[in-house]
MARSEBA-333486 format. One record per residue (C-alpha): residue number from 1; x, y, z. Coordinates in Angstrom, 1 decimal. Last residue first. Layout:
BEGIN
NODE dodren      x      y      z
NODE    NUM      X      Y      Z
...
END
This chain:
BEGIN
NODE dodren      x      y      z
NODE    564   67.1   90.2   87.8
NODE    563   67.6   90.1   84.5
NODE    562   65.2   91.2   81.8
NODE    561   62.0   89.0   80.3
NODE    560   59.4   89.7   82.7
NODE    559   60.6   93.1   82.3
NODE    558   59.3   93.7   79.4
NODE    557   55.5   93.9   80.9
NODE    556   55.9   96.6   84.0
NODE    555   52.6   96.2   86.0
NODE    554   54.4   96.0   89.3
NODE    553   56.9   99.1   87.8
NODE    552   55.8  101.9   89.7
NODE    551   53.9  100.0   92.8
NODE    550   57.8   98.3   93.1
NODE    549   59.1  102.2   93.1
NODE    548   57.0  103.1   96.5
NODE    547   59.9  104.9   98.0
NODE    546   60.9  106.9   95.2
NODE    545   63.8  109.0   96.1
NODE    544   64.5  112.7   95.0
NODE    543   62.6  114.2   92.2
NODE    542   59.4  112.4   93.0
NODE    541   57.6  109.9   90.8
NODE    540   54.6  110.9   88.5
NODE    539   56.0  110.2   85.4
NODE    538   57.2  106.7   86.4
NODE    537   53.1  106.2   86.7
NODE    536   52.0  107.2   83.2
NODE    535   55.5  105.1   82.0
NODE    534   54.5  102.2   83.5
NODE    533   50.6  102.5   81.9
NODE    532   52.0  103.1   78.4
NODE    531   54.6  100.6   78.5
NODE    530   54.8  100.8   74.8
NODE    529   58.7   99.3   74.7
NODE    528   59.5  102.1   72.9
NODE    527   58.1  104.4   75.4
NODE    526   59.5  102.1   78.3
NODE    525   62.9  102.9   76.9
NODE    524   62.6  106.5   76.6
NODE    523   61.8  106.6   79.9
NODE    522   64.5  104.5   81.2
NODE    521   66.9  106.8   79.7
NODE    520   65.6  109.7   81.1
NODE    519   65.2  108.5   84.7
NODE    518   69.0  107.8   84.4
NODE    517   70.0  110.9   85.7
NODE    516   67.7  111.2   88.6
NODE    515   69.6  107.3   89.3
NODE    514   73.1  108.5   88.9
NODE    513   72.0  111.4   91.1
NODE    512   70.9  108.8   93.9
NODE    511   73.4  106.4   93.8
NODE    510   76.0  109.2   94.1
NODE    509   74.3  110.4   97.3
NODE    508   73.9  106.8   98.7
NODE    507   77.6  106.5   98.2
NODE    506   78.7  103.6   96.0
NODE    505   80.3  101.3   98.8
NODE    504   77.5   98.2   98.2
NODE    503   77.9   98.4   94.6
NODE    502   81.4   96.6   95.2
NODE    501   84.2   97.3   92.4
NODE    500   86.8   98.7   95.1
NODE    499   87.3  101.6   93.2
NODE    498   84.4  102.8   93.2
NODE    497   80.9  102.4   90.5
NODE    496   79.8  105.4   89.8
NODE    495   80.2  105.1   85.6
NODE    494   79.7  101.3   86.1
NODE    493   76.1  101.4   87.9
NODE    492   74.3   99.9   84.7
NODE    491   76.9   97.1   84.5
NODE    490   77.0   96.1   88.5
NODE    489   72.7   96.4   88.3
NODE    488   73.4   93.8   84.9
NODE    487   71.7   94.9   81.2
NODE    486   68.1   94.3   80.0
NODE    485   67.8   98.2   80.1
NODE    484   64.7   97.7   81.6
NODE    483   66.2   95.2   83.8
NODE    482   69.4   98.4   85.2
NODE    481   66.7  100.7   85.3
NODE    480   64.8   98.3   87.9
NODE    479   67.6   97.3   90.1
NODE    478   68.3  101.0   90.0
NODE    477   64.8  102.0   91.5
NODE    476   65.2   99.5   94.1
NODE    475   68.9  100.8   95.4
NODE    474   67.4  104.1   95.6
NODE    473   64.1  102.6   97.5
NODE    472   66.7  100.4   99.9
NODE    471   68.9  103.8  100.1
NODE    470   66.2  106.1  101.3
NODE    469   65.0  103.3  103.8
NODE    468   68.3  102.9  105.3
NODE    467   68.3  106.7  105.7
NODE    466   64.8  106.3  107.9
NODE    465   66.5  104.3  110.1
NODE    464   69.5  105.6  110.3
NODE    463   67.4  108.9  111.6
NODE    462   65.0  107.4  113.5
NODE    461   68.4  106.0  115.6
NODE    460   69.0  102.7  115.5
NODE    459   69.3  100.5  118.6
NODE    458   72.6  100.0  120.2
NODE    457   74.5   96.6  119.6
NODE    456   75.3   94.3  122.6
NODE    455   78.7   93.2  122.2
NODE    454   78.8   89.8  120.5
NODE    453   79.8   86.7  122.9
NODE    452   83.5   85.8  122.6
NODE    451   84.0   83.5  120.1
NODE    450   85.4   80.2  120.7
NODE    449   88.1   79.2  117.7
NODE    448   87.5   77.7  114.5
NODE    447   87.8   74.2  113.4
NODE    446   85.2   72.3  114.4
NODE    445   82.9   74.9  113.2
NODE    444   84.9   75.0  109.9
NODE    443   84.9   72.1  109.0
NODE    442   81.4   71.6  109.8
NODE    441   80.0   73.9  107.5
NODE    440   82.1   72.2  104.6
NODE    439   84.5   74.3  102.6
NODE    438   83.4   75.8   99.2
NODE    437   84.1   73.8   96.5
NODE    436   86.6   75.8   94.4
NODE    435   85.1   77.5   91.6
NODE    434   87.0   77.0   88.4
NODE    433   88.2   79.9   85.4
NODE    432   88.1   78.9   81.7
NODE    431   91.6   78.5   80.4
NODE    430   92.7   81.3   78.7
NODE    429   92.4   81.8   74.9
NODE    428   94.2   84.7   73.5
NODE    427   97.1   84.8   75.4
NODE    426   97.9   88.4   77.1
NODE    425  100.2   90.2   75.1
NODE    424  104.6   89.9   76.0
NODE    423  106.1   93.0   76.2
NODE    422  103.3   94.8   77.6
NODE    421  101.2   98.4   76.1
NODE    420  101.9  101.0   78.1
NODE    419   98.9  102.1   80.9
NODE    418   95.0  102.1   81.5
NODE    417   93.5  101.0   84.4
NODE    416   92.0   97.9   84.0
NODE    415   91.9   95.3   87.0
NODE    414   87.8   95.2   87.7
NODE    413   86.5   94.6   84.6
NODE    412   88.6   91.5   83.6
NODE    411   87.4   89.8   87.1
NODE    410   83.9   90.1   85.8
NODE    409   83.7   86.0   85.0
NODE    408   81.5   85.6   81.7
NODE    407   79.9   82.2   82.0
NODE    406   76.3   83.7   82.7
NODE    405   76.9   88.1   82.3
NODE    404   74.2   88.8   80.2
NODE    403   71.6   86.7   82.8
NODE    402   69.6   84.0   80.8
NODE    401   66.4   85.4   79.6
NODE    400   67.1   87.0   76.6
NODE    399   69.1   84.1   75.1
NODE    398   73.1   83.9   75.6
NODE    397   74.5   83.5   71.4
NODE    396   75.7   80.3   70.8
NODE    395   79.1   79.7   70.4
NODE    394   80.5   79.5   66.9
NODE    393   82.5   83.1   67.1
NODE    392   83.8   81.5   70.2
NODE    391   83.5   81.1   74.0
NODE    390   86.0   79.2   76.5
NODE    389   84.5   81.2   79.5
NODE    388   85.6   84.6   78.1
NODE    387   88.1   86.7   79.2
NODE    386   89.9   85.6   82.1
NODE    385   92.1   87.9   83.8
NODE    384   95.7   88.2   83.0
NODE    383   98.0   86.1   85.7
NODE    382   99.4   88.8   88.0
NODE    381  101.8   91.6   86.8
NODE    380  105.0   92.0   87.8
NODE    379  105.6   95.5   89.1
NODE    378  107.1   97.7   86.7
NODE    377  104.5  100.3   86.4
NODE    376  104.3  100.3   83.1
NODE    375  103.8   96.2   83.3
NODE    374  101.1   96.7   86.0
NODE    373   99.2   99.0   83.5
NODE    372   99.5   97.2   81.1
NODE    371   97.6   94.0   82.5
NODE    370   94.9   96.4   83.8
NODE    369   94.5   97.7   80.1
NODE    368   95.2   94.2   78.8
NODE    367   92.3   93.5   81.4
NODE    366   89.5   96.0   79.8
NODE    365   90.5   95.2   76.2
NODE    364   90.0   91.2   76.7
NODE    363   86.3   92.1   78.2
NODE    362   85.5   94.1   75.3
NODE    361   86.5   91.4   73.1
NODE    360   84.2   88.9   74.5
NODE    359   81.6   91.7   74.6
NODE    358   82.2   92.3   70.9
NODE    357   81.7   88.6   69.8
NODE    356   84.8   87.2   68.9
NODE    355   86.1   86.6   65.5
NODE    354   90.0   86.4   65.6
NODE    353   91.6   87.0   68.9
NODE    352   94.7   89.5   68.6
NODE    351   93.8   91.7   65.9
NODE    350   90.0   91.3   66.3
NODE    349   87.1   90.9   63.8
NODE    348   83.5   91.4   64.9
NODE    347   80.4   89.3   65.9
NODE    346   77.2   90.5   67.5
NODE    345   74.9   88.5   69.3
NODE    344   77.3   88.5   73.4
NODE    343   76.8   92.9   72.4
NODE    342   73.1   92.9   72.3
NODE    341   73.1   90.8   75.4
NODE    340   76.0   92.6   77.4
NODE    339   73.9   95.7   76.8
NODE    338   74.4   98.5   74.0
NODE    337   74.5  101.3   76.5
NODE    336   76.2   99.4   79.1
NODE    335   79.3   98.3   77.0
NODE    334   80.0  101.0   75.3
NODE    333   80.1  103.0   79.0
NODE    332   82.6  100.3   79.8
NODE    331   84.4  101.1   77.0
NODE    330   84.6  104.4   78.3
NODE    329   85.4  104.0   81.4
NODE    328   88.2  102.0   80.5
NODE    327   89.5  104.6   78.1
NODE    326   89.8  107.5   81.2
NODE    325   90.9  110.6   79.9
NODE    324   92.2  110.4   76.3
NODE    323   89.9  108.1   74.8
NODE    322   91.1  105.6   72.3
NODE    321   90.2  103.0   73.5
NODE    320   86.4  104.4   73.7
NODE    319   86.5  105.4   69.5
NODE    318   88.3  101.8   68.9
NODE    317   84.8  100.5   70.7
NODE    316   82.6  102.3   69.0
NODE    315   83.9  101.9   65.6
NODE    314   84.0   98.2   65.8
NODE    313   80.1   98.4   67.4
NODE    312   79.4  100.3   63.9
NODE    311   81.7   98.0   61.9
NODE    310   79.6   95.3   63.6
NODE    309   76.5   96.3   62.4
NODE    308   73.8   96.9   65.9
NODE    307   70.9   94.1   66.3
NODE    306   67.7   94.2   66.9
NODE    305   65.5   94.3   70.1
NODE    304   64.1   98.0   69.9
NODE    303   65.1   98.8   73.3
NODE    302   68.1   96.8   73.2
NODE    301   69.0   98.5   69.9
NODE    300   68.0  102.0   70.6
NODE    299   70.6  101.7   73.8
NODE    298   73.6  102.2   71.1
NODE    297   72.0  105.4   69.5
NODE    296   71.6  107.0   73.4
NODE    295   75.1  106.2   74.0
NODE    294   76.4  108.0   70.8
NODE    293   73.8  111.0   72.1
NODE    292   75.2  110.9   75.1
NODE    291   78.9  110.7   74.1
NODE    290   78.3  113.6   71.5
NODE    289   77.2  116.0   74.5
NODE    288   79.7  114.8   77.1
NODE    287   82.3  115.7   74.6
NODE    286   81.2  119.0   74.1
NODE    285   80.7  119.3   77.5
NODE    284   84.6  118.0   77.8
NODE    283   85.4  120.5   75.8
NODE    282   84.3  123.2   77.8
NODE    281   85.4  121.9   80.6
NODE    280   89.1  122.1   79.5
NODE    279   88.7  125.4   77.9
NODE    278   87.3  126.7   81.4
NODE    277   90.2  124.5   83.1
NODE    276   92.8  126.1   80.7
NODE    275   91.5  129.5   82.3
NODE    274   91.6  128.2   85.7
NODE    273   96.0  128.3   85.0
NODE    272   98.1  127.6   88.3
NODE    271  101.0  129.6   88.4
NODE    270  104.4  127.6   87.6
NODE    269  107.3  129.3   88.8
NODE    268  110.8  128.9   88.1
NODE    267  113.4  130.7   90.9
NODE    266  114.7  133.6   89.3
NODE    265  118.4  133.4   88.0
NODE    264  120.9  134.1   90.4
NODE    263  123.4  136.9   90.6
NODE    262  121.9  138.8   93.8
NODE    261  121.0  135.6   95.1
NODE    260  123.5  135.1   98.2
NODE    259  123.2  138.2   99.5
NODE    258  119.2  137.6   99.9
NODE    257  119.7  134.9  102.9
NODE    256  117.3  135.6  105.1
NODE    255  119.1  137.4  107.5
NODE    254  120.8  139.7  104.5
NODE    253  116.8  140.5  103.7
NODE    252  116.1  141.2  107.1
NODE    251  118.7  143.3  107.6
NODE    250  117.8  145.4  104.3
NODE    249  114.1  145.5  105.7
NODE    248  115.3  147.0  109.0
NODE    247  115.3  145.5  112.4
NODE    246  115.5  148.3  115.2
NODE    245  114.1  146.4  117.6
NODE    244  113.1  142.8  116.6
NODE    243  110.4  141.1  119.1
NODE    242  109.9  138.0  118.3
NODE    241  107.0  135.7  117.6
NODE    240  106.4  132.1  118.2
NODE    239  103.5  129.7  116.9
NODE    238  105.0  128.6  113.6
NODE    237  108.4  128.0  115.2
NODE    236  111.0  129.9  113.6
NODE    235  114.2  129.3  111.2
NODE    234  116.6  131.8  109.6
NODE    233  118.5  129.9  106.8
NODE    232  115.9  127.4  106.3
NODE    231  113.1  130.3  105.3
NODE    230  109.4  130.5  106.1
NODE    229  109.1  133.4  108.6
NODE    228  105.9  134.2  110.5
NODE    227  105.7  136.9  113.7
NODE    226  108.5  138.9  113.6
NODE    225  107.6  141.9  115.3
NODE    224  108.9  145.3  114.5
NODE    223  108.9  148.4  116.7
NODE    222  109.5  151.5  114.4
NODE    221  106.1  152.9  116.0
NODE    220  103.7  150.0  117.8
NODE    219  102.2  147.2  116.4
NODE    218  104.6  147.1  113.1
NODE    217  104.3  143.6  112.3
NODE    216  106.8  142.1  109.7
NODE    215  105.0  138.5  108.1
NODE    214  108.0  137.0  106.2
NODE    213  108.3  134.4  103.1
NODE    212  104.7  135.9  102.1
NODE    211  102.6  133.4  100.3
NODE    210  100.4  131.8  103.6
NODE    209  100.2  135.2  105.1
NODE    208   98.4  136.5  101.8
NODE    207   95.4  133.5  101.9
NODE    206   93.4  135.9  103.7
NODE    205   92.7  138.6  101.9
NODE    204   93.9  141.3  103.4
NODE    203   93.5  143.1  106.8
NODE    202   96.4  141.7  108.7
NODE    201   95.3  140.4  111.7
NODE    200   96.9  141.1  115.9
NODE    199   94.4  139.0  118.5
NODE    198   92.3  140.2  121.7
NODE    197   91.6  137.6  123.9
NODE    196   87.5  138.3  126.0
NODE    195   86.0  135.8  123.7
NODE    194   83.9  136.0  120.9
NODE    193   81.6  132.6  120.3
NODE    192   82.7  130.7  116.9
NODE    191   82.8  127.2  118.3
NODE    190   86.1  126.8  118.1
NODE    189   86.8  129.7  120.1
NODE    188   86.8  133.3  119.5
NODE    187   89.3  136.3  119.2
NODE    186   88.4  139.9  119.3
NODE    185   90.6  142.3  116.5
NODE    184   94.0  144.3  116.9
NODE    183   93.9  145.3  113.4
NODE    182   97.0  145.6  111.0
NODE    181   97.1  147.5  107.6
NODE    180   99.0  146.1  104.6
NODE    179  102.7  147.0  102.8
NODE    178  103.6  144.5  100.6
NODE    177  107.1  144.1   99.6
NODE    176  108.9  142.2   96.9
NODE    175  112.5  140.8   96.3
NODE    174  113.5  140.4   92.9
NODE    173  113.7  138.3   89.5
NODE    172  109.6  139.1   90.3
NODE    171  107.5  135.8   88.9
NODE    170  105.8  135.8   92.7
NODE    169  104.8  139.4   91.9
NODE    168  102.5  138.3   89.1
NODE    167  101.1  135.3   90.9
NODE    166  100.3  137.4   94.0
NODE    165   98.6  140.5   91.7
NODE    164   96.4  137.2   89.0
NODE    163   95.3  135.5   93.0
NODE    162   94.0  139.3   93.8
NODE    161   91.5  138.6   90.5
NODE    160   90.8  135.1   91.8
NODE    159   89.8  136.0   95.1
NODE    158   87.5  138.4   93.9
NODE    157   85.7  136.0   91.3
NODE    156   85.2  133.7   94.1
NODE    155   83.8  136.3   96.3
NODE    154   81.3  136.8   93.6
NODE    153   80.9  133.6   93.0
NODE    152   80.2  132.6   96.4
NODE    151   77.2  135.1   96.8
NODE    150   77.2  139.6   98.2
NODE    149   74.4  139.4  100.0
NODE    148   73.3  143.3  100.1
NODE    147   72.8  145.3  103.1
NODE    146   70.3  148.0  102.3
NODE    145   71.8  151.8  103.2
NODE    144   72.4  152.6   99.6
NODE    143   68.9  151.3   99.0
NODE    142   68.3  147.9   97.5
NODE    141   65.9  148.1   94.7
NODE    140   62.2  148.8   94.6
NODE    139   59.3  146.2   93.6
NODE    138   58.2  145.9   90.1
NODE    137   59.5  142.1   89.9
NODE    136   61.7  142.4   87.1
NODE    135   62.9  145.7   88.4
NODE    134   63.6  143.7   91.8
NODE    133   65.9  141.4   90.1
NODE    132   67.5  143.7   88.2
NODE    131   68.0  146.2   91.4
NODE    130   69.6  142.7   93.4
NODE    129   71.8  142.1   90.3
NODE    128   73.4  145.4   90.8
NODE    127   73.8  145.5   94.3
NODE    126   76.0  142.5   93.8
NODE    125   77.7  144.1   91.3
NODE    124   78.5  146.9   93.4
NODE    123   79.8  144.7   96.3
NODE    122   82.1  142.5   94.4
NODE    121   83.8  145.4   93.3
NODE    120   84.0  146.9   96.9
NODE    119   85.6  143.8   98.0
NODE    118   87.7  144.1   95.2
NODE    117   89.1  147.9   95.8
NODE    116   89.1  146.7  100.0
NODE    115   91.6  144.0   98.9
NODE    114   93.8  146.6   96.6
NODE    113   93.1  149.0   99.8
NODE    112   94.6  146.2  102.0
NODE    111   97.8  145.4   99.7
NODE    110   99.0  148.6   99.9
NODE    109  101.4  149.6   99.0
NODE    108  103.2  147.6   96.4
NODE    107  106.8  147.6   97.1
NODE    106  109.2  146.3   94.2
NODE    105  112.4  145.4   94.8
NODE    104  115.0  145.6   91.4
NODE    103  117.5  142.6   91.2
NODE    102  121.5  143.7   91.6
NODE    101  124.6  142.8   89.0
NODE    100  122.7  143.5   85.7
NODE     99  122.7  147.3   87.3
NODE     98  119.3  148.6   86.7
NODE     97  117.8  145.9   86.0
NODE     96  114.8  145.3   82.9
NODE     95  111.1  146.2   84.1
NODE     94  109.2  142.7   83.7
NODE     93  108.0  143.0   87.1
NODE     92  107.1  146.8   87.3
NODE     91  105.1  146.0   83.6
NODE     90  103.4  143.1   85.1
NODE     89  102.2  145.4   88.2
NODE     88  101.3  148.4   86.9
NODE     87   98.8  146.0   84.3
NODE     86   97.4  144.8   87.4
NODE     85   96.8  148.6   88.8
NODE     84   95.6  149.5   85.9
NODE     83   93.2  146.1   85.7
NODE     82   91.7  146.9   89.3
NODE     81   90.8  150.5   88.1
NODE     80   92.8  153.3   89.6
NODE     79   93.4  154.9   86.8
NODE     78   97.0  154.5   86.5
NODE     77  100.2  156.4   86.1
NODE     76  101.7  156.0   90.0
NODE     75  105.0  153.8   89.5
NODE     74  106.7  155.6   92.1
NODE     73  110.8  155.2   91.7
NODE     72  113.4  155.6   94.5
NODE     71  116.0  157.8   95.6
NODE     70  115.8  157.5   99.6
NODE     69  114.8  159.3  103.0
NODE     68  114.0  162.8  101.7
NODE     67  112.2  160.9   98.5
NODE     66  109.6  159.8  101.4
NODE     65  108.1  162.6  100.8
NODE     64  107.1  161.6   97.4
NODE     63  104.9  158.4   98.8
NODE     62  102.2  161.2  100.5
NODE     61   99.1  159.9   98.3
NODE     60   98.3  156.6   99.0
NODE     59   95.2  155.0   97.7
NODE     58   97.5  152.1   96.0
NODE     57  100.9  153.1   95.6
NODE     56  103.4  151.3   93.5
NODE     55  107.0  151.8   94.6
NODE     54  109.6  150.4   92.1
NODE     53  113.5  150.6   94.0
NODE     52  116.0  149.6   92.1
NODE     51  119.6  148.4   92.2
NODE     50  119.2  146.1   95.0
NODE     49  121.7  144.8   98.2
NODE     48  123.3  147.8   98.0
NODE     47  120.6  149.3  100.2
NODE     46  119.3  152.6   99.9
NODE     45  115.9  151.7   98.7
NODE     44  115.4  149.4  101.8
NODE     43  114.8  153.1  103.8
NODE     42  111.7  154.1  101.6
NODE     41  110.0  150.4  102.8
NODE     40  110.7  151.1  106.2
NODE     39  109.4  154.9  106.0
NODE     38  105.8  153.1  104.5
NODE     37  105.3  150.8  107.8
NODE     36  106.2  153.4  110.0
NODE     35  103.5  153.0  113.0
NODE     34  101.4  155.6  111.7
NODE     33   98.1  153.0  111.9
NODE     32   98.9  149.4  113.0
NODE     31  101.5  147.9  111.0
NODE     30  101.4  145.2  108.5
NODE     29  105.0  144.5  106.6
NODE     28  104.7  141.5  104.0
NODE     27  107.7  140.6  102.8
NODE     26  108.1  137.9   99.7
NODE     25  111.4  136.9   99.8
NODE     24  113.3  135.6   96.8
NODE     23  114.3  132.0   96.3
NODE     22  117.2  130.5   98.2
NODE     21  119.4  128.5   95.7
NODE     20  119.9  125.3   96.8
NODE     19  119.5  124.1   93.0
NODE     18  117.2  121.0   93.5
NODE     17  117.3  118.3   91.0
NODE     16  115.3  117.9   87.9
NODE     15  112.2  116.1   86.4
NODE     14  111.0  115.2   83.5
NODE     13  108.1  112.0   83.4
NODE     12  108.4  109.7   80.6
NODE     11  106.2  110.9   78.1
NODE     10  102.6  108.5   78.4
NODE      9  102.3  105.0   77.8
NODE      8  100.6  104.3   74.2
NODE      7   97.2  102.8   74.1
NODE      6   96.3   99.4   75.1
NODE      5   96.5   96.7   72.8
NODE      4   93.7   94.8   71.0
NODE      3   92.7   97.2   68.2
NODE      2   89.1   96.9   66.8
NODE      1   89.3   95.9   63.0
END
């Protein structure tokens, strides 16, 4: 039997209240070149305000004389390979504390040559491909001197591998500092045109300012500059800077609140994980595969004009209820690969309505899940949409030519969402729906207020024009999938169709994928329909829009029986 209730609400959502607690600063100090960036850092390991002091260098080569200055520790065994220096990092943050009482501070300097190590990265492989690619084409490679598009996924890949050093140091049970390079660069406007302004950047990736809890410019020697703080303790506009002399790192941390930590726990933090999202995708591809070829076994039946078992449709359906992601999708998608038609001829058993035919029951599936939904939510939910216009196991079946959705209101598509399943179940039989007589022309006229006359509109540009035309042909072509697949234009465009239910706001770029998509489908259909000279001329139609799609189909046979 195919279940009638919606699937189980999800956990209850956790949640807890804010500590107070100020979490620990993330310092970025950028100074111009010998300005005293790393003799800052070396002084912050005297202060009782930490226990330890774990300097990594990157590129750097005089850290030890800064031991005149301060005791300190130089995490330096690596190979100066990105993943050394990542693995430096996770073992510096889970390094235990040297008094239980005080949190270690890490200072990883510096962040620009870790940038510059990625850049660089990206840049070799890039070269790479573009000597494969010209070895395959027996035509020389890029010379040292040849500038070499480095593409998206490269620099994606880049920003990803300095996103695994930020998220690692944001876990610290400690304060962290990273030391960059500032450049005084040429500014430009909006429209990306240099100007004659000269600007202060740190030369990292980008993103960094946006993590750090402090941005400490160093533009001249030992003459800090405050220029970004996020803290509630010690507040700043986003557009002011000020000038600190003499500010150290161990005053800044007391400024920001630091003292108050040292016995704290580390603030929880939750770095995003892409790698679930690959195992994510990949499952879903494998789910996308077997739903295609499920769908592709359902549309057999209206192609071939027979009739489906019902324990097969049964399994379908409790298969698309029980879908994790988006259940009234999927029983929509049921619905438009087997057809309205198929589906109004085949009977099945139900928990909550007997014998039904399986679109009758489809429909009462798709508004208990809007009808749950409401109750999860707590709201009080609306009279249950109608499910069936008073039809039966008895009823006749709807003939090919009458339209799959006569006497079927669509109001129980439209209010599903998924949810808990309600207290009190929808009753099995509602009362067919009525149409209201529309008011009388006159009424209204006599009624209604003077309008003012219409503004005057302005005539189309070539462009609109020509876009309207796109959409008209697109809108064409799926008017014509949707009859070969004897199903509804509403049904066949469910899986783009918006949120607001209306065809007219599917985007004319969605329209037109779903339709390159579908070209398959209706292919296959037209071959078992033997619609030899159709399918000779589908064959020939563009990638993009068909704009003569009624010269495609004029000599289309089957669908002088479809819906229109």
């Amino acid at each position: 039997m195919a279940p009638t209730t919606a699937p189980a609400p999800p956990p209850r959502l956790k949640t807890r209240k804010p500590t107070g607690r100020i979490g620990w600063p993330l310092v970025v100090v950028a100074g111009a070149e010998k300005t005293g960036k790393s003799h800052l850092c070396a002084e912050f390991a005297k202060s009782d305000l930490i226990g330890r002091l774990i300097w990594i260098p990157i590129g750097e080569s005089d850290v030890d004389s800064f031991g005149q200055i301060a005791d300190f520790d130089i995490a330096d065994e690596q190979d100066g390979t990105y993943r050394g220096l990542l693995n430096t990092v996770r073992q510096a943050v889970a390094e235990p504390r040297a008094d239980p009482a005080k949190p270690n501070a890490i200072v990883l300097d510096s962040g620009t040559i870790l940038w510059e190590l990625l850049q660089d990265e990206a840049d070799l492989i890039a070269r790479s491909r573009a000597a494969e690619k010209a070895a395959k084409q027996k035509r020389p490679g890029p010379s040292a001197d040849d500038d070499v598009v480095i593409g998206h996924s490269l620099w994606n890949r880049a920003k990803d591998r300095w996103r695994l050093v930020i998220d690692a140091l944001r876990r610290h049970d400690g304060p962290v500092i990273i030391c960059c390079r500032l450049d005084e660069v040429t500014e430009f406007d909006a429209h990306g045109n240099p100007t004659r302004n000269r600007t202060w950047k740190v030369k990292a990736e980008r993103s960094l300012p946006y993590d750090a809890t402090v941005v400490l410019q160093l533009r001249a020697y030992r003459r800090p500059t405050l220029t970004a703080v996020r803290s509630l303790v010690m507040q700043m506009a986003p557009d002011e800077e000020r000038n600190r002399p003499g500010l150290t790192l161990d005053g800044l941390m007391r400024e920001l609140g630091m003292e108050r930590n040292i016995s704290a726990q580390p603030a929880p933090f939750v770095a995003p994980q892409p790698e679930a999202g690959l195992d994510e995708f990949e499952r879903e591809a494998e789910q996308r595969v077997k739903a295609n070829e499920a769908a592709a076994e359902m549309r057999r039946y209206a192609t071939e004009r027979r009739l489906p078992e019902p324990q097969d449709v049964t399994r379908n359906i409790t298969r698309a209820l029980k879908d994790d992601l988006d259940p009234r999708r999927a029983l929509l998608m049921v619905r438009t690969a087997y057809t309205p038609n198929v589906l109004q001829r085949v009977t099945i058993q139900t928990k909550q309505w007997g014998d039904v035919d399986a679109d009758t029951a489809i429909t009462g599936l798709l508004t208990d899940l809007g009808y749950t939904a409401n109750a999860h939510r707590g709201s009080t939910p609306g009279t249950p949409a109608v499910r069936a216009s008073g039809s039966d196991a008895s009823s006749p079946a709807t003939t090919s030519e009458e339209s799959p959705s006569a006497g079927k209101p669509d109001s129980g598509e439209g209010q599903a969402q998924g949810g808990d399943q309600p207290s009190t179940p929808p009753s099995p039989a509602p009362p067919e729906q009525k149409q209201e007589a529309p008011a009388r022309a006159s009424d209204a006229e006599a009624t209604a207020p003077a309008k003012p006359p219409a503004a005057r509109k302005r005539p189309k540009t070539r462009q609109e024009v020509q876009n309207e035309r796109v959409r008209e042909a697109v809108m064409k072509e799926a008017d014509y999938q949707a009859r070969v697949h004897f199903t509804t234009l509403s049904v066949h465009l469910a899986d783009v169709m918006p949120a607001s239910g209306l065809v007219e706001d599917i985007s004319t770029y969605d329209l037109t994928e779903f339709v390159k998509a579908a070209r398959a489908g209706v292919k296959e259909a037209l071959v078992a329909a033997g619609e030899a000279a159709t399918i000779a001329a589908y064959a020939m139609v563009p990638d993009g829009p068909c704009m003569n799609i009624d010269d495609v189909f004029a000599d289309c046979q089957m669908l002088k029986g479809a819906p229109s």
